[in-house]
N, C-alpha and C positions, 0 to 999 in steps of 0.2 A: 559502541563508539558513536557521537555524537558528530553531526554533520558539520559541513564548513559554514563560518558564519556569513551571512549573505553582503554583512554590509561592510565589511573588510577586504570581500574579493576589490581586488583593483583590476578596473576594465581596461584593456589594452588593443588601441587600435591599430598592430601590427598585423598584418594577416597570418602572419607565421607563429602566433601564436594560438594556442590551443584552444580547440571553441568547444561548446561543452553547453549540454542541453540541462535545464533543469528538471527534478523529479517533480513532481507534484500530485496530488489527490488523486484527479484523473487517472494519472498513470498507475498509483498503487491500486484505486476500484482496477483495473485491467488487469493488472497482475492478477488481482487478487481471484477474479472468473474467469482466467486465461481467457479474455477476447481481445483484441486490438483496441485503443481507445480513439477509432475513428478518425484516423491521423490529427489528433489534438495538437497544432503548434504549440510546442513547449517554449517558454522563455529560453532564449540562447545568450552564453555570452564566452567571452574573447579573453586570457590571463595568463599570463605564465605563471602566477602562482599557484603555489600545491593547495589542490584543493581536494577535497572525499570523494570519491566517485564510487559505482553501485556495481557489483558483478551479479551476475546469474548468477542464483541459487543465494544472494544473501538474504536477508530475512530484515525487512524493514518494519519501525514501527516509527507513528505517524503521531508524533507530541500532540496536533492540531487534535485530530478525529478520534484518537483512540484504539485504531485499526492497524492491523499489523500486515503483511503477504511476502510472499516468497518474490524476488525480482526475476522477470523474465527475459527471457533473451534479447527482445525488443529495447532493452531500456539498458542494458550493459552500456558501461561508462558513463550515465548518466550522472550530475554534478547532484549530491544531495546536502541541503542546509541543514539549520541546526534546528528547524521543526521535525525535523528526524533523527531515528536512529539505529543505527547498524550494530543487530543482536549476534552472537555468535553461540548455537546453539550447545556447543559441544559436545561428545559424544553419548552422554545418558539420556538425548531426548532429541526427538525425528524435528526434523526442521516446519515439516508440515502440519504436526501435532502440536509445535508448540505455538504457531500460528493461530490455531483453533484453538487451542488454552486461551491466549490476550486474547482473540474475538469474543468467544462464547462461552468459558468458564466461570460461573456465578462466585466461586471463592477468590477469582483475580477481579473481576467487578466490584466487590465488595470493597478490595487493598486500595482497590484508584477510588471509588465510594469515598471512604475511610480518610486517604487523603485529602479528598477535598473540604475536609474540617467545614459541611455547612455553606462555607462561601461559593459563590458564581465564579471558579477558576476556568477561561476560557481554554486551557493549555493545561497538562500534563506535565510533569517534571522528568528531566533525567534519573533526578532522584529519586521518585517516586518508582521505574523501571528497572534501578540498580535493587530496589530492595522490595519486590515482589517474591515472596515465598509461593511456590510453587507445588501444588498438590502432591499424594503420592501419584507418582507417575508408574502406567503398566510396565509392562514388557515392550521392547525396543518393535517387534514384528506385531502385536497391538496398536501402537502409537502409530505404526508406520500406515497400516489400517485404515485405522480412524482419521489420520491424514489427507491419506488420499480419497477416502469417501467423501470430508467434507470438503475438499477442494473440487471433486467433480460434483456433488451437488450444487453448491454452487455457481460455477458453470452453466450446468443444467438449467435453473432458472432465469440465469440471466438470459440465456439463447431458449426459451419460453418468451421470457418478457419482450423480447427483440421481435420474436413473431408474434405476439400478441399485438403489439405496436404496428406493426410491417401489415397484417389484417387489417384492424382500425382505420390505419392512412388509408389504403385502400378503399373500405369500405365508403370512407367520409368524401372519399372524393369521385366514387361511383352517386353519391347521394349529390351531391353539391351538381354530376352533369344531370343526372334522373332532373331537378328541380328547376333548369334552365330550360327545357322543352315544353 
């Protein structure tokens, strides 16, 4: 299901109308290593029109990046455009498996490849996502597996790279007083 269009929402400066954050990059990278995206101000805005908004546990894929993740609680009703879109996994394939199918499977790389006929397409198609054929897929308690492995891995990295960072500052600013004495 394909997002709301951004430039049709009509902004309404009633306050009683519904305010509504939007999703963005940021917030899919966070999803996607379950961390917090370091309270990132999202763009907000004000409409009573109906517009797509995002539950926990949907499965978003991100026309822009390429990248797909599970929505987290954090981001529940979140307003998402039409650089996204909302997969519905249905029940032959784990929502988290198929997550990690669009990130890291070289036969679905190949279909958006393929797609891009050559040219410098800055953007992905709906159409190119309605018509990904999709590997044989394991057993449902496999997928489910493999899901959650590649979701806590990584996780894992990223809260590495957090403390790798978090050491560095540190160090550089033990080095920066060391040099003033």
């Amino acid at each position: 299901m394909s997002g709301s269009p951004q430039f049709r929402i009509k902004e309404a400066s009633d306050d009683r109308a519904p305010l509504y954050t939007y999703y963005g990059q940021p917030d899919l990278e966070a999803d996607l290593v379950g961390i917090d995206s370091n309270g990132s101000d999202g763009k907000q805005v004000r409409t009573f029109d109906k517009v797509n908004t995002l539950c926990q546990g949907d499965v978003v894929f991100s026309l822009i990046s390429g990248k797909s993740t599970i929505v987290g609680v954090k981001h529940q009703g979140y307003l998402y455009t039409q650089n996204y879109v909302k997969l519905l996994a249905g029940n032959k394939v784990d929502s988290k498996y198929l997550v990690f199918l669009l990130n890291e499977d070289q036969f679905i790389k190949k279909q958006f490849q393929m797609g891009l006929q050559g040219s410098q397409v800055l953007k992905y198609t709906l159409k190119q996502v309605k018509e990904l054929e999709l590997p044989n897929l394991p057993t449902l308690d496999k997928q489910r597996m493999i899901g959650e492995l590649y979701f806590s891995q990584l996780r894992l990295e990223s809260l590495r790279n957090r403390v790798a960072y978090s050491e560095t500052t540190i160090v550089l600013e033990k080095l920066r007083e060391a040099s003033k004495k």
